[in-house]
Steps between C-alpha positions, in 0.01 A plus 500: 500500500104569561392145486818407750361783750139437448480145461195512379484141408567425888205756572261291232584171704467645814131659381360162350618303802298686746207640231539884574638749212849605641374832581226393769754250612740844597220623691371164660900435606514905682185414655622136622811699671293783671113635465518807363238784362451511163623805424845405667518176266405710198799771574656084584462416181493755281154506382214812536228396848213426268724226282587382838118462627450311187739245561421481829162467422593204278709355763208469758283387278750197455513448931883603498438835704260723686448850604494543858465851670814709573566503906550827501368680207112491424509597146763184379453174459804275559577186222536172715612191322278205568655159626472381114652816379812456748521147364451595107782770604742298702514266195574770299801583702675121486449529134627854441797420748638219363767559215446494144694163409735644265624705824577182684702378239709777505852404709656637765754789314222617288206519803804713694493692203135535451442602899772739489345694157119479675678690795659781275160533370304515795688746684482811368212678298439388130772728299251586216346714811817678571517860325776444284424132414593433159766783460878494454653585836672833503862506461700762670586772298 
């Protein structure tokens, strides 16, 4: 179930295609969508500020962003991507939006099937978060 939710085959492709570990591609797509300081992309993506400077570090040195200063706050720097860095990142995006091929084959009962499970799952909180996830409902006594 992992490697259907993960893909991580899809993220390999998608990482060799454009030449950017699938990690600084996460940040390089936020940045392409809005600039952003870096502490709001770390909290973004999930990683501590000084992780983040490093990649970002690592993604300027490459010419796919910049730092500019905030417009209204002296002490940040906003992350701006660069015109290659929207390009490297909008190529991402047709490659990571297009379906697996196994998905296309799929026909039309079993996609109606497969959209209406992906909406049971998305709208609610993960049960394994719930309190009593895992236990045997109470019967009334």
């Amino acid at each position: 179930m992992c490697d259907l939710v993960l893909d991580n085959e899809r993220r390999r492709y998608v990482s060799d295609a454009v030449g950017l570990s699938f990690g600084r591609l996460r940040v390089l797509r936020r940045v392409a969508v809005r600039s952003m300081p870096i502490g709001e992309l770390a909290t973004l993506v999930g990683v501590d500020a000084p992780n983040m400077t490093a990649v970002i570090d690592d993604l300027e040195s490459q010419g796919l962003v910049r730092r500019q200063p905030h417009p209204t706050d002296r002490r940040a720097k906003l992350v701006v991507a660069t015109p290659r860095g929207h390009e490297l990142a909008k190529q991402a995006d047709t490659i990571m939006s297009t379906p697996p091929v196994r998905l296309s084959e799929l026909g039309g009962d079993d996609l109606a099937a497969l959209v209406r499970i992906l909406r049971l799952v998305a709208t609610g909180p993960p049960r394994d978060l719930e309190p009593d996830a895992g236990k045997e409902p109470r019967r009334p006594s």
